[in-house]
Every structure is written in structure tokens, then in C-alpha cells.
C-alpha positions in Angstrom: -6.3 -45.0 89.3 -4.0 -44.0 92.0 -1.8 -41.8 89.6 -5.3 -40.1 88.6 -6.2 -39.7 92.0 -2.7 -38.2 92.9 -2.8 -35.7 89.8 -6.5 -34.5 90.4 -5.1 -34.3 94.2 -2.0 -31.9 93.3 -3.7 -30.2 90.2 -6.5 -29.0 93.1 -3.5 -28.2 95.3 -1.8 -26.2 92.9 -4.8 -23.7 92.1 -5.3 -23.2 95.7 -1.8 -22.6 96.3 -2.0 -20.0 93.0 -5.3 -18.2 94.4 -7.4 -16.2 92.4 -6.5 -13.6 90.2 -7.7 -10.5 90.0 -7.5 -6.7 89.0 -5.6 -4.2 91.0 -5.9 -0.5 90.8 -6.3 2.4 92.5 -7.3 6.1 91.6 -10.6 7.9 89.6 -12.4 5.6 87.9 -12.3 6.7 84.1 -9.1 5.5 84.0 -8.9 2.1 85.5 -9.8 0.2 82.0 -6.3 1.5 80.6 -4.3 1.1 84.1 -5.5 -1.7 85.8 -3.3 -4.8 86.5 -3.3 -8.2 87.7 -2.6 -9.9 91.1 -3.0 -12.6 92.5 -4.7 -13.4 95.9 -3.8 -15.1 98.7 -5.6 -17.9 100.3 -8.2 -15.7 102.6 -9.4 -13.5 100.0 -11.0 -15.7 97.6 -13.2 -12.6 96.0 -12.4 -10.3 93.3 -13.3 -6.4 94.4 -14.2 -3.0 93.0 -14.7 -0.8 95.5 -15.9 3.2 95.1 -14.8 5.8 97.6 -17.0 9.2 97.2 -15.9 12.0 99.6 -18.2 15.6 99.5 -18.1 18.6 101.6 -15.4 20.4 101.4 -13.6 17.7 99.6 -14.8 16.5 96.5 -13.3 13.1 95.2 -14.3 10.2 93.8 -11.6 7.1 94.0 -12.0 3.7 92.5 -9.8 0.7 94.4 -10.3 -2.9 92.6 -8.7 -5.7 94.3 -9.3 -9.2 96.3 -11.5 -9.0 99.1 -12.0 -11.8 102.0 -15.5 -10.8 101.5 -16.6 -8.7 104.5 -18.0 -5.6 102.6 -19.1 -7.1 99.7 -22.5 -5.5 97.7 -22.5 -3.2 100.6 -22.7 0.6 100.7 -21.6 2.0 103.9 -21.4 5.8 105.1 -19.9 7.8 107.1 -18.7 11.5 108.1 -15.3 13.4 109.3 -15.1 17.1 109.9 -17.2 18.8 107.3 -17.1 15.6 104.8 -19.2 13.0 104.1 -17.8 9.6 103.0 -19.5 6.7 100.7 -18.1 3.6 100.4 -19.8 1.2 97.6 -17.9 -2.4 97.3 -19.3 -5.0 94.8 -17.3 -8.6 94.6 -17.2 -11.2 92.2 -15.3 -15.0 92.8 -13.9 -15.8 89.0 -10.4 -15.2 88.2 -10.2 -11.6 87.1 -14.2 -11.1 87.2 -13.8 -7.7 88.1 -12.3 -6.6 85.2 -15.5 -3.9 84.2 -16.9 -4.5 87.9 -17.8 -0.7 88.6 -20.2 -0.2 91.4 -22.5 2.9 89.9 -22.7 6.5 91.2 -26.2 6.7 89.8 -26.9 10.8 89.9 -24.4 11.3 92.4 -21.6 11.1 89.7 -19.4 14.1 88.6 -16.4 14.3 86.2 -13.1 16.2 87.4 -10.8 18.0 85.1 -7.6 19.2 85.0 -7.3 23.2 85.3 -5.1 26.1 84.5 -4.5 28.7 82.6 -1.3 29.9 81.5 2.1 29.4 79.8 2.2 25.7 77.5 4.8 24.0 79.7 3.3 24.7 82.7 -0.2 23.5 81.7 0.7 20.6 79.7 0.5 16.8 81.1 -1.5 15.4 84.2 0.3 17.5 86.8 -1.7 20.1 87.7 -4.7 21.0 90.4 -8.5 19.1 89.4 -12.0 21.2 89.1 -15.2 19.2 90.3 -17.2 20.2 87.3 -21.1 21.4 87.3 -23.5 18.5 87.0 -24.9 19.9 83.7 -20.6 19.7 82.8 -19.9 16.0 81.9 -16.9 16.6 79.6 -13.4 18.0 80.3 -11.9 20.7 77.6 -8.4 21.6 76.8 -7.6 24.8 74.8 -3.7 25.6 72.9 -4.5 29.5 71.5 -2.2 31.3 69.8 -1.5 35.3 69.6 0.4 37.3 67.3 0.8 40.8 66.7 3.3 41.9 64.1 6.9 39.7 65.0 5.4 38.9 68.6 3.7 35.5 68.8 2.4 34.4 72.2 0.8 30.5 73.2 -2.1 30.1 76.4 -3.0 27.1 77.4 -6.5 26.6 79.0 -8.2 23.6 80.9 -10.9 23.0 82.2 -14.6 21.7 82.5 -16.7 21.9 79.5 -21.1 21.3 79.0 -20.2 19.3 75.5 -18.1 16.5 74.4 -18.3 18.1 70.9 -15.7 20.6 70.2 -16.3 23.7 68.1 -13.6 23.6 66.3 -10.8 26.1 65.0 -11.8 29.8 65.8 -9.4 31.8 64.2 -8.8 34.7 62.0 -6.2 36.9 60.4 -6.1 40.1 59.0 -3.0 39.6 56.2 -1.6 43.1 57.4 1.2 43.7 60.3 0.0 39.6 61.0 -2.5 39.9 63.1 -3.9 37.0 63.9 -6.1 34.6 66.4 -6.3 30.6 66.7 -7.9 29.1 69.1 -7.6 25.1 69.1 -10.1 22.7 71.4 -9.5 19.1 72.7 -12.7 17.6 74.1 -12.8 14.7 75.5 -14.9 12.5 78.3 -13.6 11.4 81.5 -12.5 12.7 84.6 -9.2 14.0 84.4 -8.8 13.1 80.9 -7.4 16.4 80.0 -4.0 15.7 80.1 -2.5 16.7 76.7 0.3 19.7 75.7 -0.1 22.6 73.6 -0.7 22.0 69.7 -0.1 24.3 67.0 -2.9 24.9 64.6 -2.0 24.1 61.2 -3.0 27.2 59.0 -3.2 24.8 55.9 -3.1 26.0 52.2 -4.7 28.4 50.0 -8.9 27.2 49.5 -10.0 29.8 47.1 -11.4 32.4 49.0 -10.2 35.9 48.8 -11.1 38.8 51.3 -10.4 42.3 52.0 -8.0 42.6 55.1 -7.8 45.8 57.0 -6.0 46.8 60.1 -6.4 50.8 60.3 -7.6 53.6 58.1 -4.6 54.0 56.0 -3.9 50.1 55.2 -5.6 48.0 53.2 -6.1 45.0 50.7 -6.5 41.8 50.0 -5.4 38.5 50.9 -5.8 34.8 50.3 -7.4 32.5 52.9 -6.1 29.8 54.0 -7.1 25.9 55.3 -10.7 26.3 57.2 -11.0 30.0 57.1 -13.8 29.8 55.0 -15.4 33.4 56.0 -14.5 36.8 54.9 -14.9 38.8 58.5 -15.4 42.4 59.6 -14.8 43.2 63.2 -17.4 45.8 63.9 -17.0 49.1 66.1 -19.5 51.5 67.5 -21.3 51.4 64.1 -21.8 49.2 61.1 -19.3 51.5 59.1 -16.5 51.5 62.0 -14.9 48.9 61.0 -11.6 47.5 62.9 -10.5 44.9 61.1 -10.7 42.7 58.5 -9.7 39.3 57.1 -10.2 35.8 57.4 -11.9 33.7 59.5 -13.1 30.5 60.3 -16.5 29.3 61.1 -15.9 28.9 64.8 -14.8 32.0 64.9 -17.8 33.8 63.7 -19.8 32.4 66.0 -18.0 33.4 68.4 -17.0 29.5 70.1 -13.7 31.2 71.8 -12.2 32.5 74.7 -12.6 36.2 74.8 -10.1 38.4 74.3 -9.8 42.2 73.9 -9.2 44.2 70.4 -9.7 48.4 71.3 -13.1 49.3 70.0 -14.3 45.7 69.1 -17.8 45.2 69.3 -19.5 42.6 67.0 -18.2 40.2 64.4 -19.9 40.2 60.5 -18.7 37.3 58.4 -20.1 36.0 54.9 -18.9 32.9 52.8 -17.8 34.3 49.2 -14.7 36.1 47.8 -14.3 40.0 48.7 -18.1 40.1 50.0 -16.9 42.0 53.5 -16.1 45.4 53.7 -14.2 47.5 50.8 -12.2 50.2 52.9 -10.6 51.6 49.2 -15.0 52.7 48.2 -15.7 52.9 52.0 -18.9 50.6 50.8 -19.6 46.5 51.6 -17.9 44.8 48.4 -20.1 41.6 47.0 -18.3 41.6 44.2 -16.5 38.4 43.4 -14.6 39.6 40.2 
């Protein structure tokens, strides 16, 4: 009995000694589920902790800290205000070892999502480095964008990111014309989260030959045809000042058509035409619209 007693005395010793365990982590909330670790607490904090910071005003962050707590603020929201910001400071607790793993006091209507932004050269809009946008309310998603350029031997990458109204992503817009290479790609990564924009430029892969066939055009005195390739799908014409001034022609995807890309400027572009069989866009050899599939 007395060696019972003495190990129910030192296994109650031990646990107290060990303290509770609990989550630790510090930064926006989207990503505590992947970054979060464990600690253990010391003797006067017997709660586990998640704790929401929101500043707004002229600064507009939202910071998640999860931890143990002695208890003082738990399930309380307090406020406050510093020069031109307003603070809110929501902190739930729990008292079982690593109870706070999905303890995430809610925003409610309040929330936002942050994204990465910029605009330039690959390397220096790849990774997480880079400034954050507080998106629009009706903007719940984040939206990064690898678009390639080339004009004859001269191929240029952009990288966009930024805040985007749909988690869906169009998919590849892009054309070519099969002539002096001319041709557009625009590849999107959506995703949900704040900040969880953070990948680096991707090629588009132009994929093999599917069957279609289009005339290709890229001024008066050139033209043909070419073979389309991987999800250009759509024979295209890019349309002028009239239905007959056409600018160029090729291949095209379905994105594209629809015009799900960042602008960007062609001389005397005006409106896109696209169909979906072989040689059904415009036949610059009979100056007519060819619908021939022959």
C-alpha cells in the first residue's frame, strides 16, 4: 500500500512538474495549422491560449498568438485605440494538454484576407518576401499570376500577385499566331488564405499537337496555317476597327477568349473572335471567314 501510495504521490508530482502542453505560434492565422508547435507550460499558466490581435485604421493586420495563459484574459474581447488605430484583442483558453490545437477565436464579418503583392521581374516576386494588400471584403482569395511574352527571338516573364474575388482560377489564357512567334500565356494560381501567395514563376507547358488546325496571321503579306497545340482549343482572330481588319490570327485557349487575362496592348487591337473547329477563323489568302474543315 505504501509503495502505491508513494507512486500515485510522484506520478502526480511528475505531471505537475511537466505542466501542460500546449501550442505555440505567432503570426496571421491561415497559417498556424501548418506552423504551430508545442511547449510546454510552466506551473502558473495552467491554460492553453489562442489569442487574435486585429489592428485597423491606418494599419490593417490581423495576428494570431496561441500559447499558455495563467488565465487573466481568457473568453474576453478587449479594445483599445493608439494614434489613428484601433486595436481588438479576442483570447479564448482551454485546460487540456494541447486543447488549442484548432482554438481560433472568430472574426465573424470583421475578417479580411491579406495577399502578397507585386508586379514585376520572376525573382523578385517569387516566395513570401514581399509587401501584403488588405484585400476588398467581396475579395476572399489571393491570386498569383507567371505570364509569359514573346515577340520573335525576345521572350519576356511578369509575375503578378495579388487579391482575387474567386478561389477558382480561369485557367490558361493564351494564344499564338505560328508566324515571327508571337505569342501570350498567362498562367493563374489561386488559392485561399491570407498570404498564401507565396509561390515562383511557372512556365506554361504548351503541350502537344490536339488536332485543331487554324489560320495564323501576323500582317498583310504573311499568312498560313498552323497546328495547335495542348489546350488551345480555339481558332482566334484579333479584331481591328472593323470585322474585316483583322490583326492577327492563331490559336487560343478558352481563357483567352474570354478574355480572363491581364491586359496588355497589341497596335489596333480591339475585340477577340474565336470558334472551336479546324480553319473556321479568318482566311487572309480569299480575304473571306474560312468554315471549311477540309
Amino acid at each position: 500500500m505504501k509503495l502505491f501510495l508513494r507512486s500515485g504521490l510522484y506520478s502526480t508530482l511528475l505531471y505537475l512538474a511537466v505542466g501542460l502542453q500546449c501550442y505555440h505560434y505567432k503570426g496571421v492565422p491561415d497559417h498556424a495549422t501548418t506552423e504551430q508547435t508545442v511547449m510546454t507550460c510552466d506551473s502558473t499558466k495552467p491554460h492553453c491560449s489562442s489569442t487574435i490581435m486585429t489592428y485597423s485604421g491606418l494599419l490593417h493586420v490581423g495576428v494570431l498568438t496561441k500559447g499558455c495563459s495563467s488565465g487573466e484574459t481568457c473568453n474576453q474581447t478587449l479594445t483599445g485605440s493608439l494614434k489613428h488605430i484601433d486595436t481588438s484583442q479576442t483570447s479564448h483558453c482551454c485546460d487540456k494538454d494541447l486543447c488549442n490545437q484548432d482554438l481560433v477565436p472568430d472574426l465573424g464579418e470583421d475578417s479580411w484576407t491579406e495577399c502578397l503583392a507585386c508586379q514585376g521581374q520572376p525573382l523578385a516576386c517569387g516566395g513570401s518576401d514581399l509587401p501584403s494588400l488588405r484585400c476588398e471584403p467581396s475579395q476572399k482569395s489571393c491570386i498569383e499570376l507567371s505570364i509569359t511574352t514573346t515577340l520573335s527571338q525576345d521572350t519576356r516573364h511578369t509575375m503578378i500577385k495579388s487579391c482575387s474575388n474567386t478561389s477558382t482560377c480561369p485557367g490558361l489564357a493564351a494564344f499564338s499566331n505560328g508566324q515571327n512567334h508571337i505569342s501570350y500565356a498567362s498562367s493563374p494560381h489561386c488559392c485561399k488564405g491570407s498570404q498564401c501567395n507565396r509561390g515562383h514563376f511557372k512556365d506554361a507547358d504548351p503541350g502537344s499537337e490536339n488536332g485543331l488546325e487554324c489560320y495564323s496571321h501576323s500582317s498583310p503579306g504573311e499568312s498560313g496555317t498552323m497546328k495547335c497545340r495542348g489546350p488551345m482549343t480555339q481558332c482566334m482572330d484579333l479584331i481591328g476597327s472593323s470585322p474585316d481588319d483583322v490583326v492577327m490570327s492563331g490559336c487560343a485557349t478558352e481563357a483567352f477568349c474570354q478574355g480572363l487575362y491581364p491586359q496588355f496592348n497589341i497596335p489596333g487591337w480591339k475585340n477577340t473572335l474565336c470558334c472551336g473547329h479546324s480553319r473556321c477563323n479568318h482566311n487572309h489568302k480569299k480575304g473571306t471567314k474560312g468554315g471549311s474543315d477540309e
